[in-house]
PAMAR-682255 format. One record per residue (C-alpha): residue in three letters; x, y, z. Coordinates in steps of 0.1 Angstrom, whole numbers, plus 5000, padded with zeros to 4 digits. Example, Ala and Ser with C-alpha at 12.3 -4.5 7.8 and 13.67 -1.06 7.14 Angstrom:
BEGIN
Ala512349555078Ser513749895071
END
This chain:
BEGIN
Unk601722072007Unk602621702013Unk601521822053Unk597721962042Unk597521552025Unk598521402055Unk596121602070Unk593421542048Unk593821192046Unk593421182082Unk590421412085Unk589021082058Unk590220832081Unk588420962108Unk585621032093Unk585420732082Unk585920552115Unk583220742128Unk580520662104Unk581620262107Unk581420312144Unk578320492145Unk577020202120Unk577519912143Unk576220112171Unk573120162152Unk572219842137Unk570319552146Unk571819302170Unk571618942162Unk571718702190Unk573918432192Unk573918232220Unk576617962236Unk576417692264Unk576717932293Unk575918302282Unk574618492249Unk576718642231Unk575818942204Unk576619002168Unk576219342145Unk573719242117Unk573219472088Unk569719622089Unk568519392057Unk569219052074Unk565918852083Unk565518812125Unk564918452129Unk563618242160Unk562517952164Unk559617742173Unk559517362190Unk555617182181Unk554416872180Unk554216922139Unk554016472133Unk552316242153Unk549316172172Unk549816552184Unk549716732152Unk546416772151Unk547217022182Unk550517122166Unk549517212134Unk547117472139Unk549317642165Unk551917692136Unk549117792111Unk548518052136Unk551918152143Unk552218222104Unk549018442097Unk550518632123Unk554118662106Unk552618742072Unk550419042088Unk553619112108Unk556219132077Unk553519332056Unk553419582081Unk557219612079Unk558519322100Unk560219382135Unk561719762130Unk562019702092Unk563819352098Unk562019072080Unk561118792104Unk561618422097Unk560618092120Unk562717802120Unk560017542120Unk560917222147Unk559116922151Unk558716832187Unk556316592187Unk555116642223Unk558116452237Unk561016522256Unk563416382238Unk562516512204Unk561716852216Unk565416862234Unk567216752199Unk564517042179Unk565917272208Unk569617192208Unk569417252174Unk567517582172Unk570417712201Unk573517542190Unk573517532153Unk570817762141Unk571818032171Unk568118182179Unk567918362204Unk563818352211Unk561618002207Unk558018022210Unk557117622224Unk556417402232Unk552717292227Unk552917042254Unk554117092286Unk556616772284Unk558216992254Unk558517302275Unk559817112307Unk562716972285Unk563317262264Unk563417512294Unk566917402309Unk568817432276Unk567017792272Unk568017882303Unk571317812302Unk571817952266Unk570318272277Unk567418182254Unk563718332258Unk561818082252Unk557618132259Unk554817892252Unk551617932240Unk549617632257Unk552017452286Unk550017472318Unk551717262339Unk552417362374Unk556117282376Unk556917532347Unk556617792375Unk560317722386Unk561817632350Unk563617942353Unk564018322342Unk564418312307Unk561018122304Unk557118262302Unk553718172289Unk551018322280Unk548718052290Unk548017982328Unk549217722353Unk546917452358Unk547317552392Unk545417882390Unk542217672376Unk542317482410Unk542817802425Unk539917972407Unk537817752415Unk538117722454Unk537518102454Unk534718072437Unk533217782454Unk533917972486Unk532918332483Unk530318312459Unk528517942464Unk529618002499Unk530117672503Unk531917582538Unk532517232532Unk533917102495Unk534416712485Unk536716662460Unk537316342439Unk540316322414Unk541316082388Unk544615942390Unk546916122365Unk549016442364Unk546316712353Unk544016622376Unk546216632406Unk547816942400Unk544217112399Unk543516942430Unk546417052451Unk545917392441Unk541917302450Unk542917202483Unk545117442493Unk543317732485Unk540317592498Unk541917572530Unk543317952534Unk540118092524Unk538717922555Unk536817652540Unk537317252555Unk537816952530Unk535316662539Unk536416442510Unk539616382495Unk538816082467Unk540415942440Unk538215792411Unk538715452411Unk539015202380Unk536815082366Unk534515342371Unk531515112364Unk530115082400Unk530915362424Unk528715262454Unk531715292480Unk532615622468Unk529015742470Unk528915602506Unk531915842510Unk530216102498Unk527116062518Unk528716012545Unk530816352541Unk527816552528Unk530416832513Unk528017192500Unk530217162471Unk531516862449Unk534816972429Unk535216662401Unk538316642385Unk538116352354Unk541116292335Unk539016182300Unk535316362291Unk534016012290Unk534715902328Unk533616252338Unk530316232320Unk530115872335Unk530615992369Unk528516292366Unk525616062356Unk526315812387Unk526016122408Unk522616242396Unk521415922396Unk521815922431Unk519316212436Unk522516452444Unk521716812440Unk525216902459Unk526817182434Unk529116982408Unk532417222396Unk534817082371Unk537617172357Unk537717292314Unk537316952304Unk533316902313Unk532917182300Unk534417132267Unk532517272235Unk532416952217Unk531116792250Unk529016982260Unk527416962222Unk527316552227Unk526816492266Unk524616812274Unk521316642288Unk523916422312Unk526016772319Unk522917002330Unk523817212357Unk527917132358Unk529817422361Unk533317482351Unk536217702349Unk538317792320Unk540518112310Unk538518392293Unk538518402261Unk536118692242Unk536318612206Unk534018872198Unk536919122210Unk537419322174Unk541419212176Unk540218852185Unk537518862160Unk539718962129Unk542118692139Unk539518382138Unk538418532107Unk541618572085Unk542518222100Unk539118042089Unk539618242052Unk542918142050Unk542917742060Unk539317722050Unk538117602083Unk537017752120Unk540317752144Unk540017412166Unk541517562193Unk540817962194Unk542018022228Unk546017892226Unk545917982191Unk545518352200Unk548018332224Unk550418202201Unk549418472173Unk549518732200Unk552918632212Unk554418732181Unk553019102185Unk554419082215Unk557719022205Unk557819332178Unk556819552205Unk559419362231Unk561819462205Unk560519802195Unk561019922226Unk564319742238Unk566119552207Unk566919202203Unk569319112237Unk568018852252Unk568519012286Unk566419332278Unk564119132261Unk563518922294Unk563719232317Unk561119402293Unk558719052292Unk558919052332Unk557419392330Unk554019322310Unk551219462331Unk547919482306Unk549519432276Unk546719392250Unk546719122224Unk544018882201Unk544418662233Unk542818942258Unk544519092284Unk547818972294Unk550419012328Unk553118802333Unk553718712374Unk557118682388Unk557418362377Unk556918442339Unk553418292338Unk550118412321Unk547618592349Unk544618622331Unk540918672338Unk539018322339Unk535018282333Unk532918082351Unk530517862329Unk527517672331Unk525917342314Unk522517472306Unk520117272282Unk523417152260Unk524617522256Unk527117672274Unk526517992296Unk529118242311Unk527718222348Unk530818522357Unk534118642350Unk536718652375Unk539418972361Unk542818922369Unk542519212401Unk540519042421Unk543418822428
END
């Protein structure tokens, strides 16, 4: 008798370890990460998944910040409703990064250190994201930004994507096209002196050159831009087929475009996004006819893309300001539940799975992530035509 006990209690025992084992094995992991490597923690199937997020939420930047969040919300409410991130309710941890380095590395050593997320969508500018990326990487953090562009992101390591381009592809665009279909031989390019412009200028340049084509002018802008007679000499002097102007402000840009037609000069202008801003466009039209411009594609009559701008104008009460970042940050959320649907929360799967995105579909288009975790993604070529705005062509992501 007392042996058939003993023997049941340890037919319980078992039992029991089996169905706490087979418990731990099948719930939910939630990340916690150190200085060095990440480290994993059983969570119970109720507790909330929570990342974080690193925008300039204060400040002369909040106007860019703001909406980014507002964004990132809608898509968090439509995500929860639908049952959150396999049945896990999803929370953001707010952080204020004001587009600076220094406040965005305290709002990131804070989201890693104290608050132990493991995922951080930021930041909105790409001094944010250039000082956030080394603490991400070395946490074993993913970390993937909606709106960064600039070119030295490209090496901030492996734990670190975006789903909008590198400046350096709109340079890069635009060569091709100035090339193969203006078939221009010969390009002038003239640059004010400031990060954004150089870096699409470079690009420009280089690209330029292994397509074939020759670079007749190489000019900066200079300041004041009030009377530009040398640099027109230059100009003449180089007759480029194809002038590639590359402003840092929408006000020296529409002063040197006017210069330049004022001069009788019917040599094709490209710019980059910035001349060809909606706003501008809208106010400096008459001085911008005939500009072109390149700028990532962006169909917001896509039905996905549609219903996004929609629910966000219904919910804020006004039209987004910046629809094209402000999908990618609502689509970067999707992206994350089906990340996780298909490979859980480990911040190694999840970068493994990210590094794999060929096509993935989203309210921000069409999305594939190169080898160096940045966006590749179709950009249109647009003209200035009677103060509206006309797709000229879009260049798809294969025919690079």
């Amino acid at each position: 008798m007392q042996r058939n006990v003993k023997l049941a209690v340890g037919v319980v025992i078992a039992a029991a370890l089996v169905a706490l084992l087979w418990s731990l094995r099948a719930a939910p992991l939630k990340v916690l990460t150190g200085n060095n490597a990440s480290r994993l923690e059983p969570a119970p199937e109720t507790d909330p998944l929570v990342i974080g997020a690193v925008l300039p939420l204060t400040g002369p930047s909040a106007s860019f910040g703001v909406p980014l969040r507002r964004a990132g919300e809608l898509a968090v409410k439509e995500l929860n409703a639908a049952g959150g991130m396999n049945g896990r309710t999803l929370m953001v941890l707010w952080e204020d990064g004001k587009c600076d380095a220094r406040e965005a590395t305290a709002a990131a050593q804070k989201l890693i250190n104290i608050d132990k997320v493991g995922i951080i969508f930021g930041g909105a500018c790409s001094n944010e994201t250039l000082a956030i990326a080394p603490l991400a990487q070395e946490a074993g953090v993913i970390l993937i930004s909606p709106s960064a562009s600039a070119p030295e992101i490209s090496a901030a390591g492996t734990y670190v994507f975006r789903t909008a381009p590198s400046d350096a592809k709109a340079g890069e665009m635009a060569a091709r096209y100035a090339y193969l279909e203006l078939n221009a031989k010969t390009a002038g390019v003239i640059t004010e002196n400031s990060d954004y412009p150089r870096s699409l200028r470079e690009a420009f340049i280089k690209e330029f050159r292994i397509l074939g084509g020759r670079v007749a002018l190489d000019a900066d802008l200079p300041h004041p831009a009030d009377d530009l007679s040398s640099l027109f000499d230059r100009v003449s002097a180089a007759a480029p087929e194809v002038l590639y102007l590359l402003p840092e402000s929408g006000a020296s840009g529409v002063g040197l475009v006017k210069q330049l037609r004022a001069r009788a000069t019917d040599t094709p202008l490209i710019s980059s996004e910035l001349l060809i801003n909606r706003d501008l466009v809208g106010e400096q039209g008459k001085a911008l006819q005939g500009v072109l411009g390149l700028e990532v594609y962006f169909d917001d009559r896509a039905t996905a893309t549609s219903a996004f701008l929609s629910a966000y104008a219904k919910t804020y009460r006004e039209p987004p300001p910046f629809p094209a970042v402000m999908a990618n940050m609502h689509s970067q959320f999707a992206l994350l539940r089906d990340g996780i649907t298909a490979v859980g929360t480990d911040p190694n799967s999840l970068r493994a799975w990210l590094q794999q995105i060929r096509g993935w579909e989203g309210t921000l288009g069409m999305l594939t992530f190169d080898e160096n975790g940045d966006a590749v993604r179709d950009y249109a070529v647009v003209r200035v035509n009677n103060s509206r705005r006309e797709t000229v062509t879009v260049y798809p992501a294969a025919r690079r």
